[in-house]
C-alpha positions as a printed NumPy array, in Angstrom:
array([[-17.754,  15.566,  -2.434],
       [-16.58 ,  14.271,   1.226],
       [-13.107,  15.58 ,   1.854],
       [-11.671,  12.668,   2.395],
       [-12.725,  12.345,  -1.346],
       [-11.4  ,  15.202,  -2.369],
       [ -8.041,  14.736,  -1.145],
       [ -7.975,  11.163,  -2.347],
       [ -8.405,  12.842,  -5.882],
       [ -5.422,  15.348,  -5.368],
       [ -3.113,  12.15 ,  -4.672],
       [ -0.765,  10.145,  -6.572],
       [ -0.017,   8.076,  -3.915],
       [ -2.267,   6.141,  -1.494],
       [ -0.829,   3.977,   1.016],
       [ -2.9  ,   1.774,   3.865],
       [ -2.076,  -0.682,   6.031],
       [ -3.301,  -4.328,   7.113],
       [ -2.111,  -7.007,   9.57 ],
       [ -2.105,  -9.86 ,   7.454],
       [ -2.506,  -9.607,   3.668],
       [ -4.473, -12.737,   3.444],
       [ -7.568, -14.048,   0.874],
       [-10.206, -11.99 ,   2.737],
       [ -7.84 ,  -8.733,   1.986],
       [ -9.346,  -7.886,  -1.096],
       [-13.651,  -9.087,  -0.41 ],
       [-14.67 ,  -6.507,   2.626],
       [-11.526,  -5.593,   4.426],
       [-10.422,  -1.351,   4.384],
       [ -8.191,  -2.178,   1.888],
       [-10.74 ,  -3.2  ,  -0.336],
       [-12.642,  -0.118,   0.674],
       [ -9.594,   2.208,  -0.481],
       [ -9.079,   0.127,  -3.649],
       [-12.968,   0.785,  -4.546],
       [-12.672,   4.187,  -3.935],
       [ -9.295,   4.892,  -5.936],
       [-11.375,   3.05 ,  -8.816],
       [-14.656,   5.364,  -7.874],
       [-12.028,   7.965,  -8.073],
       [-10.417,   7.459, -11.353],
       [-13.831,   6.627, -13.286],
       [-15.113,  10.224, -12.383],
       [-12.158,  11.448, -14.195],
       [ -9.495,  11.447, -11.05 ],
       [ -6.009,  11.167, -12.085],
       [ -4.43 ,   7.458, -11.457],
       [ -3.001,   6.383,  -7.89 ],
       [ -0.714,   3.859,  -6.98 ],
       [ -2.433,   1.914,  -4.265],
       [  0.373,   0.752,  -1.752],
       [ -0.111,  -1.314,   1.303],
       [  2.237,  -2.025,   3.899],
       [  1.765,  -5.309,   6.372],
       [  3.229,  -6.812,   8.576],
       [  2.669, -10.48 ,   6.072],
       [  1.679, -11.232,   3.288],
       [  0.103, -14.41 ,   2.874],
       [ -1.07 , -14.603,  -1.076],
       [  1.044, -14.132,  -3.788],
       [ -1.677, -12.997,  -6.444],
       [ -2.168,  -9.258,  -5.445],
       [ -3.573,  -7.814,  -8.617],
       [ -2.191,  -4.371,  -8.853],
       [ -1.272,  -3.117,  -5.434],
       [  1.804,  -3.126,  -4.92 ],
       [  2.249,  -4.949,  -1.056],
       [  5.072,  -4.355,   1.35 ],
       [  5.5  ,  -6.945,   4.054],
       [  7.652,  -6.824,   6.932],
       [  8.277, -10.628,   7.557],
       [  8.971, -10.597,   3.712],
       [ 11.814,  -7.372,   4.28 ],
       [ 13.302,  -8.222,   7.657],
       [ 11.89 , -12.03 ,   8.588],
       [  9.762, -13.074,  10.964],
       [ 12.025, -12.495,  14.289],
       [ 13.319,  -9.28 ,  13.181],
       [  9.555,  -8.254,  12.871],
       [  8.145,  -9.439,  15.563],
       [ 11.486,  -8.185,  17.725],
       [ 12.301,  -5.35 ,  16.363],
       [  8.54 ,  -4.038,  15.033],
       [  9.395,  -0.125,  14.999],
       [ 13.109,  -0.352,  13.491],
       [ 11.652,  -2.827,  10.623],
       [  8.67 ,  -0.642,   9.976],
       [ 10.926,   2.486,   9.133],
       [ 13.03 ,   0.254,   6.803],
       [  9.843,  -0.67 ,   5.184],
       [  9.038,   2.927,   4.69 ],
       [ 12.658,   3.8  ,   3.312],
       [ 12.08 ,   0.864,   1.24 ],
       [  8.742,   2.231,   0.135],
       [  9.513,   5.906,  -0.66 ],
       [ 13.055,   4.704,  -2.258],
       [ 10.689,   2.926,  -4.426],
       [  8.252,   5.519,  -5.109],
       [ 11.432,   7.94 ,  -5.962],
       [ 12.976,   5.298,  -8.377],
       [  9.963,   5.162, -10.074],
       [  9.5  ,   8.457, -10.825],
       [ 12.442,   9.455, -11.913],
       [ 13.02 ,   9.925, -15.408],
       [ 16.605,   9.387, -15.513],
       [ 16.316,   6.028, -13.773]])
Protein backbone atom coordinates (compact mmCIF):
# COMPACT_ATOMS: atom_id res chain seq x y z
CA UNK A 1 0.00 0.00 0.00
CA UNK A 2 1.43 3.65 -1.05
CA UNK A 3 1.51 5.79 2.04
CA UNK A 4 -0.37 8.23 0.89
CA UNK A 5 -2.89 5.26 0.93
CA UNK A 6 -2.32 4.32 4.06
CA UNK A 7 -2.87 7.48 5.70
CA UNK A 8 -5.93 8.17 3.62
CA UNK A 9 -7.29 4.93 5.41
CA UNK A 10 -6.40 6.21 9.01
CA UNK A 11 -8.64 9.43 8.22
CA UNK A 12 -12.02 10.52 8.94
CA UNK A 13 -11.63 13.55 7.34
CA UNK A 14 -10.32 14.43 3.85
CA UNK A 15 -10.34 17.85 2.68
CA UNK A 16 -8.95 19.22 -0.98
CA UNK A 17 -9.18 22.14 -2.67
CA UNK A 18 -10.22 23.49 -6.28
CA UNK A 19 -10.50 26.92 -7.95
CA UNK A 20 -13.76 26.69 -9.34
CA UNK A 21 -16.18 23.88 -8.45
CA UNK A 22 -17.59 23.70 -11.87
CA UNK A 23 -19.18 20.55 -14.19
CA UNK A 24 -15.70 19.22 -15.07
CA UNK A 25 -15.04 18.98 -11.03
CA UNK A 26 -16.22 15.67 -10.67
CA UNK A 27 -15.01 13.79 -14.60
CA UNK A 28 -10.92 14.07 -14.33
CA UNK A 29 -10.13 16.91 -12.04
CA UNK A 30 -7.94 15.91 -8.37
CA UNK A 31 -10.99 16.08 -6.76
CA UNK A 32 -12.34 13.39 -8.61
CA UNK A 33 -9.09 11.58 -8.07
CA UNK A 34 -9.53 11.89 -4.10
CA UNK A 35 -13.24 11.00 -4.34
CA UNK A 36 -12.17 7.63 -6.30
CA UNK A 37 -9.75 6.86 -3.93
CA UNK A 38 -11.89 7.48 -0.62
CA UNK A 39 -14.37 5.00 -2.54
CA UNK A 40 -11.18 2.55 -3.44
CA UNK A 41 -10.62 3.10 0.18
CA UNK A 42 -13.82 2.22 1.79
CA UNK A 43 -14.56 -0.92 -0.59
CA UNK A 44 -11.28 -2.60 0.76
CA UNK A 45 -12.82 -2.33 4.08
CA UNK A 46 -11.47 1.43 5.07
CA UNK A 47 -13.56 3.14 7.52
CA UNK A 48 -15.92 6.05 5.89
CA UNK A 49 -14.50 9.72 5.19
CA UNK A 50 -16.17 12.80 4.78
CA UNK A 51 -14.84 14.21 1.57
CA UNK A 52 -14.70 18.12 2.02
CA UNK A 53 -13.61 20.61 -0.52
CA UNK A 54 -12.98 24.10 -0.09
CA UNK A 55 -13.06 26.70 -3.31
CA UNK A 56 -12.90 29.67 -3.92
CA UNK A 57 -16.74 29.15 -6.15
CA UNK A 58 -18.86 27.00 -6.61
CA UNK A 59 -20.56 26.98 -9.75
CA UNK A 60 -23.11 23.73 -9.64
CA UNK A 61 -25.48 23.17 -7.16
CA UNK A 62 -25.77 19.23 -7.54
CA UNK A 63 -22.60 18.06 -5.58
CA UNK A 64 -23.51 14.52 -4.71
CA UNK A 65 -22.04 13.90 -1.36
CA UNK A 66 -19.14 16.21 -0.77
CA UNK A 67 -19.82 18.55 1.18
CA UNK A 68 -18.32 22.06 -0.78
CA UNK A 69 -17.19 25.22 0.91
CA UNK A 70 -16.98 28.28 -1.28
CA UNK A 71 -15.57 31.49 -0.49
CA UNK A 72 -17.66 33.82 -2.83
CA UNK A 73 -20.63 31.77 -1.32
CA UNK A 74 -19.21 32.70 2.67
CA UNK A 75 -17.82 36.19 2.21
CA UNK A 76 -19.01 37.39 -1.60
CA UNK A 77 -17.22 37.96 -4.39
CA UNK A 78 -15.26 41.35 -3.32
CA UNK A 79 -14.52 40.20 0.05
CA UNK A 80 -12.84 37.14 -1.73
CA UNK A 81 -11.17 38.44 -4.21
CA UNK A 82 -9.98 41.51 -1.65
CA UNK A 83 -9.50 40.03 1.20
CA UNK A 84 -8.38 36.20 -0.11
CA UNK A 85 -6.30 35.18 3.16
CA UNK A 86 -8.77 36.71 5.93
CA UNK A 87 -11.84 34.89 4.00
CA UNK A 88 -9.96 31.66 3.63
CA UNK A 89 -9.41 31.34 7.53
CA UNK A 90 -13.16 32.09 8.05
CA UNK A 91 -13.80 29.33 5.67
CA UNK A 92 -11.69 27.06 7.71
CA UNK A 93 -13.36 28.17 11.14
CA UNK A 94 -16.44 27.63 9.28
CA UNK A 95 -15.27 24.20 8.23
CA UNK A 96 -13.85 22.72 11.48
CA UNK A 97 -16.93 24.47 13.49
CA UNK A 98 -18.77 22.23 11.23
CA UNK A 99 -16.85 19.18 11.53
CA UNK A 100 -17.05 19.73 15.57
CA UNK A 101 -20.92 20.22 15.45
CA UNK A 102 -21.20 17.22 13.76
CA UNK A 103 -19.56 15.12 15.89
CA UNK A 104 -20.72 15.93 18.86
CA UNK A 105 -23.13 13.86 20.50
CA UNK A 106 -24.75 16.33 22.59
CA UNK A 107 -25.46 18.61 19.64
Amino acid sequence: MAKGDEKLAMADVVISGEGCFDATTQEGKVIDLVKRKIIDCVLKGGKDKKFIVACGLCEVSDVGDIDVYSLVDLVGTSEAMGNTIRSFKKMCVQIFDDLLIQSDPHE
